[in-house]
VEXMIFI-152962 format. One record per residue (C-alpha): residue number from 0; residue in three letters; x, y, z. Coordinates in pm, 1 decimal, padded with zeros to 6 digits. Each point is the difference from the previous one (the first is absolute). Layout:
BEGIN
{i = NUM, aa = ALA, x = X, y = Y, z = Z} .
...
//
This chain:
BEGIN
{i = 0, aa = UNK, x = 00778.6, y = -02419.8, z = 00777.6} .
{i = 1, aa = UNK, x = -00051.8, y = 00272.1, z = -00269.6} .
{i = 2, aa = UNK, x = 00277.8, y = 00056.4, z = -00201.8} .
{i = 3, aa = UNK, x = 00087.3, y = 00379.7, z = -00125.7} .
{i = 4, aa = UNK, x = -00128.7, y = -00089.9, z = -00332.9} .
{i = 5, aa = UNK, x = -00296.5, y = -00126.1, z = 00152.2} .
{i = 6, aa = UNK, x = -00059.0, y = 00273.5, z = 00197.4} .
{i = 7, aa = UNK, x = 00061.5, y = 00268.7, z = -00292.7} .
{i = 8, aa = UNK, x = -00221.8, y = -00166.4, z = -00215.6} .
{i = 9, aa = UNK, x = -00302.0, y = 00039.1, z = 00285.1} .
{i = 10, aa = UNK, x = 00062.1, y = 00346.4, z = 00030.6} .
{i = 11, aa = UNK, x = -00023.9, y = 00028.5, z = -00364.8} .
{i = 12, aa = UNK, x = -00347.1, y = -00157.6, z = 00017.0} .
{i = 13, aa = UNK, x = -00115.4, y = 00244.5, z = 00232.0} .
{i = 14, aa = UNK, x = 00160.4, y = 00277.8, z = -00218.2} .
{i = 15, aa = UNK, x = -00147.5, y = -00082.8, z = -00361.9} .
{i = 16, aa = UNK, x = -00353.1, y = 00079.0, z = 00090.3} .
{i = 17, aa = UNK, x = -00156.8, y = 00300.3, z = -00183.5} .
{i = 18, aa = UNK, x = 00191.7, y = 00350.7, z = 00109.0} .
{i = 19, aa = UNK, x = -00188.4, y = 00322.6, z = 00118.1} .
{i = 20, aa = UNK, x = -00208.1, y = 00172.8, z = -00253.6} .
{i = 21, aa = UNK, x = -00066.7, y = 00362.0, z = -00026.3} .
{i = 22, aa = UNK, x = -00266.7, y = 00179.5, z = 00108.9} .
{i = 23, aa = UNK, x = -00310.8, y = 00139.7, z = -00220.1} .
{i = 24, aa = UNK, x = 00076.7, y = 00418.6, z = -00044.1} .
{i = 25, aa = UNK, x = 00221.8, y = 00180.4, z = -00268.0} .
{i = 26, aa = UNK, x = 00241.6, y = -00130.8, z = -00208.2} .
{i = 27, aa = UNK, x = 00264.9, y = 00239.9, z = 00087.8} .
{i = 28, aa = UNK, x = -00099.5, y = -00066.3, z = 00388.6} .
{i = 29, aa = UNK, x = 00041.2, y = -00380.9, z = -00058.7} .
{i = 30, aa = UNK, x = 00317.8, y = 00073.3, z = -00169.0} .
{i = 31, aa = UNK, x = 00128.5, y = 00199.3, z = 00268.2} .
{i = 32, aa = UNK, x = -00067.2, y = -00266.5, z = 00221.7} .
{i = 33, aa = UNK, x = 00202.8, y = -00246.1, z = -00192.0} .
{i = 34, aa = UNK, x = 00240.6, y = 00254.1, z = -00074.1} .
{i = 35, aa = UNK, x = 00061.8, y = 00097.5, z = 00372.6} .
{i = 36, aa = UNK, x = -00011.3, y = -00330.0, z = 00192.4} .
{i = 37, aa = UNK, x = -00323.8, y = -00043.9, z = 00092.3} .
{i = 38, aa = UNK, x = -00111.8, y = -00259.2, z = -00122.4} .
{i = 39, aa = UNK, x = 00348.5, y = -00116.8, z = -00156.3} .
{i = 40, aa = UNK, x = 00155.2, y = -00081.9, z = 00337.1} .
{i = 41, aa = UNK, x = -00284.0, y = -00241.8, z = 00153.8} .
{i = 42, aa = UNK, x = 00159.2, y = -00220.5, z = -00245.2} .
{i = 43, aa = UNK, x = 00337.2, y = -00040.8, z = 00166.0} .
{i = 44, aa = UNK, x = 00084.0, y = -00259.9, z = 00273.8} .
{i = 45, aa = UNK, x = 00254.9, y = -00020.2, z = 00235.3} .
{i = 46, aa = UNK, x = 00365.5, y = -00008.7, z = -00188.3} .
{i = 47, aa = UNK, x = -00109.2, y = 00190.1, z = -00332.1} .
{i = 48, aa = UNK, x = 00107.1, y = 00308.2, z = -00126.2} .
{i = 49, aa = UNK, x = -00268.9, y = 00269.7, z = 00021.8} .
{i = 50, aa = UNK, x = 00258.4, y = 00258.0, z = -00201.3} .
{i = 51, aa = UNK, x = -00001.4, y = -00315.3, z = -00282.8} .
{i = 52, aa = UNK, x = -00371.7, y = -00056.1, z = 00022.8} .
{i = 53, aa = UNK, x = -00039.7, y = 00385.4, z = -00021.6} .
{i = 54, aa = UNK, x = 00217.5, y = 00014.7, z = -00332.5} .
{i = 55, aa = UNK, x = -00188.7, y = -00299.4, z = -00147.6} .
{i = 56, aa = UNK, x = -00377.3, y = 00206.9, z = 00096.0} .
{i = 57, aa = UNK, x = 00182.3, y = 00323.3, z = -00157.3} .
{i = 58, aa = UNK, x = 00139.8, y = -00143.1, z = -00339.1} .
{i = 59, aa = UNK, x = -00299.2, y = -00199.9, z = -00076.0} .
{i = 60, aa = UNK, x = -00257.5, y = 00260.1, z = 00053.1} .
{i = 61, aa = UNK, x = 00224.2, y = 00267.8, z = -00245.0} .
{i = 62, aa = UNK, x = 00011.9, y = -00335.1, z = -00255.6} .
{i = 63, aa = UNK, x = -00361.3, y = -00111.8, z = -00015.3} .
{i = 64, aa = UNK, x = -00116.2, y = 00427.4, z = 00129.8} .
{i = 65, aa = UNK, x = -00390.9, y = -00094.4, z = 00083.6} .
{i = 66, aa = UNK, x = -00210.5, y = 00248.2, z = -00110.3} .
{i = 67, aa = UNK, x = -00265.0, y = -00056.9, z = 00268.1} .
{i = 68, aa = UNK, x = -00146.6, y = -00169.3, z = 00285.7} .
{i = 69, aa = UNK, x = -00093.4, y = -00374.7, z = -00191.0} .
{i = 70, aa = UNK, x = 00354.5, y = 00029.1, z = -00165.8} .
{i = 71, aa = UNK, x = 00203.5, y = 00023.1, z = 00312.5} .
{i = 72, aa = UNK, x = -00168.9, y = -00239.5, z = 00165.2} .
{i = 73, aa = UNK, x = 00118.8, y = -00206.6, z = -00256.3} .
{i = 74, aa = UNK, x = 00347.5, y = 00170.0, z = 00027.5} .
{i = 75, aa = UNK, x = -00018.6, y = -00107.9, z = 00378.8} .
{i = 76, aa = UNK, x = -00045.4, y = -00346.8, z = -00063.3} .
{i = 77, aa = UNK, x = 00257.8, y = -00023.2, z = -00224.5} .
{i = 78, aa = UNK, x = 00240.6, y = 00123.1, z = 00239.9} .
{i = 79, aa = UNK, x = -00093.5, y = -00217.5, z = 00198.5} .
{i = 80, aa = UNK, x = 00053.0, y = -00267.3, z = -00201.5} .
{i = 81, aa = UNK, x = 00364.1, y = 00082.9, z = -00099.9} .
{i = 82, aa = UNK, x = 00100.2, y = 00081.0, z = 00361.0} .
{i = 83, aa = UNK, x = -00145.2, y = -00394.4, z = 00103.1} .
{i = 84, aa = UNK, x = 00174.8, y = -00130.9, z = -00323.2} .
{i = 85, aa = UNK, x = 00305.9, y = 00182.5, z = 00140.0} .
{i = 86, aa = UNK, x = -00014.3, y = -00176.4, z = 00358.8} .
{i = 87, aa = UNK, x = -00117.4, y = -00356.9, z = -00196.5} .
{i = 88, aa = UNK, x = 00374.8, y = 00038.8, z = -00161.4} .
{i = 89, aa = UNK, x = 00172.4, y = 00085.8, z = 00381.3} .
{i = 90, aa = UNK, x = -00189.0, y = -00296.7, z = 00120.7} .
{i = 91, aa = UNK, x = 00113.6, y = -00223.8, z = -00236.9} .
{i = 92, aa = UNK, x = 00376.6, y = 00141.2, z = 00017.3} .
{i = 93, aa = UNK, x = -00062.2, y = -00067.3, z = 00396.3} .
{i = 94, aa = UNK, x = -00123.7, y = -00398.8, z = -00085.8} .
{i = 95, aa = UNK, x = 00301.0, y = -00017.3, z = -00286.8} .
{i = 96, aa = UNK, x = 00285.5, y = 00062.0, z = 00253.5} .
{i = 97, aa = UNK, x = -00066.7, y = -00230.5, z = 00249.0} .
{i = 98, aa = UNK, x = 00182.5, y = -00251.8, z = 00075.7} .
{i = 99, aa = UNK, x = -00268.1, y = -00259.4, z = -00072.7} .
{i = 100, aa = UNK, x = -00243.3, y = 00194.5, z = -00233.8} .
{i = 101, aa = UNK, x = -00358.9, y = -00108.5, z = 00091.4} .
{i = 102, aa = UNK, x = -00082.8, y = -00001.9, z = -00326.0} .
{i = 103, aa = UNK, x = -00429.0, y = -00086.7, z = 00099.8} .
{i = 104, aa = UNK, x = 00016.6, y = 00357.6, z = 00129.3} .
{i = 105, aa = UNK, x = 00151.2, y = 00127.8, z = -00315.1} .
{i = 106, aa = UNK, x = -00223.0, y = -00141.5, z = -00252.5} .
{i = 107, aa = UNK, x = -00287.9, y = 00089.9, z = 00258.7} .
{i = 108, aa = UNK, x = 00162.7, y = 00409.6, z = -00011.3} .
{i = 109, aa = UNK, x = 00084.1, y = -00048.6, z = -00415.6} .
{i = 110, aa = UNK, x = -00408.0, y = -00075.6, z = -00028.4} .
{i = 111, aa = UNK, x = -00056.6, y = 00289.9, z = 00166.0} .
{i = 112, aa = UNK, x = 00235.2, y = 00191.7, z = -00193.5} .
{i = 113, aa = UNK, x = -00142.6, y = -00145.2, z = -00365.6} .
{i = 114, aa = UNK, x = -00380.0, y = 00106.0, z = 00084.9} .
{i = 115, aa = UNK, x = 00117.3, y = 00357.4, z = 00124.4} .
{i = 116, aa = UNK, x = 00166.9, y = 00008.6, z = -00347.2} .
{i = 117, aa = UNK, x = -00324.5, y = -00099.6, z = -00142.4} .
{i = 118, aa = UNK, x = -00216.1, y = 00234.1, z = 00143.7} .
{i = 119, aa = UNK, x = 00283.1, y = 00297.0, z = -00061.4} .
{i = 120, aa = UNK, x = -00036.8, y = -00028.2, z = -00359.6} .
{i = 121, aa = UNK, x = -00381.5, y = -00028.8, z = -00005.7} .
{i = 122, aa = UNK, x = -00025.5, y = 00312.1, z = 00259.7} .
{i = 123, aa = UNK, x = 00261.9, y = 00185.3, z = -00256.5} .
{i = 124, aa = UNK, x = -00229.4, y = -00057.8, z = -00284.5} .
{i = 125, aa = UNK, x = -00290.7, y = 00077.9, z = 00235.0} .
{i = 126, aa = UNK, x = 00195.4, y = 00352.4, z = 00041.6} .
{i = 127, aa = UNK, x = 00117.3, y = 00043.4, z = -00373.0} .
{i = 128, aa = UNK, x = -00362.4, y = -00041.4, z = -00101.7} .
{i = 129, aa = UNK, x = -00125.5, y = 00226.1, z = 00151.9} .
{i = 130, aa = UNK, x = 00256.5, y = 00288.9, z = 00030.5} .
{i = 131, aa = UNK, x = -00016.9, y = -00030.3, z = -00386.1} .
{i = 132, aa = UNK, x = -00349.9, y = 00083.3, z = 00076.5} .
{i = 133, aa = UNK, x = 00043.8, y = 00293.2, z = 00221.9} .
{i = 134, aa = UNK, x = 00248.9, y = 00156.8, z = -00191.8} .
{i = 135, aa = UNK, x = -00257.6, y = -00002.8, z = -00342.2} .
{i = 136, aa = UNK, x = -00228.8, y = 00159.9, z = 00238.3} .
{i = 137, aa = UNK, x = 00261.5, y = 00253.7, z = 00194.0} .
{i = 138, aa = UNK, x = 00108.9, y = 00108.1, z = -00341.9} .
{i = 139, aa = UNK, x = -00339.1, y = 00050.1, z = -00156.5} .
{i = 140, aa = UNK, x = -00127.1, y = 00214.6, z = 00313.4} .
{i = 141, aa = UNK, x = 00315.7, y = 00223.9, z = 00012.1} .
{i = 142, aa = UNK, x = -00088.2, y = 00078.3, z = -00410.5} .
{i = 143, aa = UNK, x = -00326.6, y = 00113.1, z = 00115.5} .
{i = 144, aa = UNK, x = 00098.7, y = 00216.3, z = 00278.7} .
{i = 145, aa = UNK, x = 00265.6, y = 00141.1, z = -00255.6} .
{i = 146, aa = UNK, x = -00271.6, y = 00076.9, z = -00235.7} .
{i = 147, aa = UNK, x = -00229.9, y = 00178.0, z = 00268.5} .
{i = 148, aa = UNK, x = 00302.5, y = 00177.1, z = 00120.6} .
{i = 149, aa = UNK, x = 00071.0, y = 00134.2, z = -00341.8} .
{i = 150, aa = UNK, x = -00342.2, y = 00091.0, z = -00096.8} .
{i = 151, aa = UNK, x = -00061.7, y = 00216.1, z = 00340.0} .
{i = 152, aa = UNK, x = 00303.7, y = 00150.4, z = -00124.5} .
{i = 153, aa = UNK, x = -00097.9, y = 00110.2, z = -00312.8} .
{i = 154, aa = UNK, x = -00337.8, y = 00103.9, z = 00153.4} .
{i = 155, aa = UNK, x = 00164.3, y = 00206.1, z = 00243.9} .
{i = 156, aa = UNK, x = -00192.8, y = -00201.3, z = 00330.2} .
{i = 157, aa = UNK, x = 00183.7, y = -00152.1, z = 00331.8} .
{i = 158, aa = UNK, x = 00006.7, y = -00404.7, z = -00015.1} .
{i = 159, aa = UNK, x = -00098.8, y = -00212.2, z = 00318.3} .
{i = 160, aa = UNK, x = 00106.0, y = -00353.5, z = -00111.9} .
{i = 161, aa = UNK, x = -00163.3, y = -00171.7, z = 00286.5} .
{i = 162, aa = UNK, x = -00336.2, y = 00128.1, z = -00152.8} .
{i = 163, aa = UNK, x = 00068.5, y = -00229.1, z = -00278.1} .
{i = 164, aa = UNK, x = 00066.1, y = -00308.8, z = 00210.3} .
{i = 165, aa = UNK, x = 00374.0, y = 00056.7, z = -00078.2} .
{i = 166, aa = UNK, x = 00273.7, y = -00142.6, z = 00261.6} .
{i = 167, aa = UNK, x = 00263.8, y = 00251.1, z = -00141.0} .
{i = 168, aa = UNK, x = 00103.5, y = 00322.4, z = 00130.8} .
{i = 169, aa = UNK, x = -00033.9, y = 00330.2, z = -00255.4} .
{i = 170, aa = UNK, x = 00356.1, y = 00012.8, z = 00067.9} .
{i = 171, aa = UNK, x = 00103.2, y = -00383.4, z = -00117.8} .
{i = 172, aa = UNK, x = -00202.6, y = 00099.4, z = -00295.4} .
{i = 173, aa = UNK, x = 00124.8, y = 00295.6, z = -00087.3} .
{i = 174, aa = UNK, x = 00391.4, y = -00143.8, z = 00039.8} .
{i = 175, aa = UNK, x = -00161.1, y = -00304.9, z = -00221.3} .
{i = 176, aa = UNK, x = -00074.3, y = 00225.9, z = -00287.2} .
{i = 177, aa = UNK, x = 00322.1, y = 00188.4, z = -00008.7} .
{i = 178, aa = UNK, x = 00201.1, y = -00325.2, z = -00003.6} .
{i = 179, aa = UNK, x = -00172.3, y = -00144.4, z = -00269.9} .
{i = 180, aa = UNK, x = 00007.8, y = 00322.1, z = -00228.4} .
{i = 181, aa = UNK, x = 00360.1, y = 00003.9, z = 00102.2} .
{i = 182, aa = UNK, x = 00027.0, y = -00365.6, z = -00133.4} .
{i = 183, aa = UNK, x = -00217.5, y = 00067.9, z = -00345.2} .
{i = 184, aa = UNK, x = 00270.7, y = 00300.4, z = -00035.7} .
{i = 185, aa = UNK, x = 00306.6, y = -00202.4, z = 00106.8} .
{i = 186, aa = UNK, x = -00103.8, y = -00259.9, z = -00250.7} .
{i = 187, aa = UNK, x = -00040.8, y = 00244.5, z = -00264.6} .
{i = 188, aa = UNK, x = 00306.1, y = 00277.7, z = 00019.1} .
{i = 189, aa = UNK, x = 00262.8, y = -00230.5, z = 00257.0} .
{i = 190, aa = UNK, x = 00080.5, y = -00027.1, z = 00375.7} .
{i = 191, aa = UNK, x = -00161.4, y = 00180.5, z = 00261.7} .
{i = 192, aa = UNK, x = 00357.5, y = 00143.6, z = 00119.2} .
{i = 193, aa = UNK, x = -00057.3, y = 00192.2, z = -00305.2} .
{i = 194, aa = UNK, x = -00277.6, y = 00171.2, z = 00160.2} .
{i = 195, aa = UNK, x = 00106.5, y = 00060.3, z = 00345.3} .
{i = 196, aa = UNK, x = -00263.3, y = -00256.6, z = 00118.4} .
{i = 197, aa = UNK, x = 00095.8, y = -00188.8, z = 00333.7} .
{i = 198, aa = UNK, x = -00270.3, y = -00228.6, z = 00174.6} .
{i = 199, aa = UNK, x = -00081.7, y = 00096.4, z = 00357.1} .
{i = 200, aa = UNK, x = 00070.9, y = -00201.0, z = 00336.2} .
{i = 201, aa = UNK, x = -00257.0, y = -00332.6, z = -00060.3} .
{i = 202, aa = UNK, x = -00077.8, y = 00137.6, z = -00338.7} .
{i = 203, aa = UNK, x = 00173.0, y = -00291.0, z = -00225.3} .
{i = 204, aa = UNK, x = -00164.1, y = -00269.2, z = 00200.1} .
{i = 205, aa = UNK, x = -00331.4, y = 00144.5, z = 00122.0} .
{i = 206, aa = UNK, x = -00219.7, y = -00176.6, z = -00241.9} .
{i = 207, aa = UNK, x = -00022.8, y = -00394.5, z = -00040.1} .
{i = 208, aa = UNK, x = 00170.4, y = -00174.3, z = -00320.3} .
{i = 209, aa = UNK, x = -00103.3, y = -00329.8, z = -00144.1} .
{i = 210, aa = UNK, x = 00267.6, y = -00244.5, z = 00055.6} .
//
């Protein structure tokens, strides 16, 4: 007859196969997905938390904040990986309290829970690679739309960003430029109080920063 243990450590061999991934589109919409449950709560079985699970998808995405659609896939797997790592931990609390700890079960979960580990970290540096990436390239492209937007100033003409290939609005630009002349003054005369400067709503964290 299966003991509790036993029977814990079969569910968590059903559990630790590969979670759901997200679906090819838009980063923001594959985000959003994460973000809103979609995807977030297939990972939950009976007895978990899906407010917990829901904080874990949340904090993770502002931490590693994928810039597009090959990034948070990444970020999906590795939220998956930390919520399994999580229940590898409950199962072996489960196996520990027992009166007579089946302790084949909890090396069996503990394997599971060391090659989860494994493939965390080399997902993470699968992520940091290439975020480090995306964010040379985000940061180059908005200095170009900056410059086009500055030049159809000067020349008096309307700018259509999109013509350009560009993924930012006129508007994102626009708000772009002010806060970094803002900056260049700050750094050069004191704070921005001084100048009765105060971000707008989303303003302070619209744009990506290197970790």
């Amino acid at each position: 007859m299966s003991t509790e243990a036993q029977i814990e450590a079969n569910r968590a061999n059903a559990d630790f196969s590969t979670g759901p991934r997200t679906e090819e589109g838009k980063a923001r919409s594959s985000r959003n997905a994460l973000r809103y449950g979609v995807y977030s709560m297939a990972r939950l079985i009976p007895g978990e938390d899906p407010q917990e699970l829901d904080a874990l998808t949340q904090g993770m995405l502002k931490d590693l904040n994928p810039l597009n659609t090959q990034e948070t896939e990444l970020a999906n797997q590795l939220i998956d990986l930390q919520w399994r790592l999580r229940r590898v931990s409950n199962r072996e609390a489960v196996i520990l309290s027992a009166d007579e700890p089946d302790y084949k079960a909890l090396n069996h979960i503990s394997l599971h829970g060391a090659r989860m580990k494994r493939q965390f970290s080399a997902t993470l540096k699968d992520f940091q690679t290439l975020h480090k990436t995306s964010l040379k390239i985000f940061w180059e492209d908005l200095a170009a739309a900056e410059k086009i937007v500055e030049a159809n100033k000067i020349l008096n003409r309307p700018t259509n960003l999109q013509d350009f290939g560009f993924v930012f609005s006129l508007d994102q630009v626009e708000r772009h430029i002010r806060r970094r002349k803002l900056i260049e003054l700050t750094l050069r005369k004191g704070s921005h109080a001084e100048f009765g400067y105060k971000p707008g709503p989303g303003e302070e964290e619209e744009f990506p920063q290197a970790a």
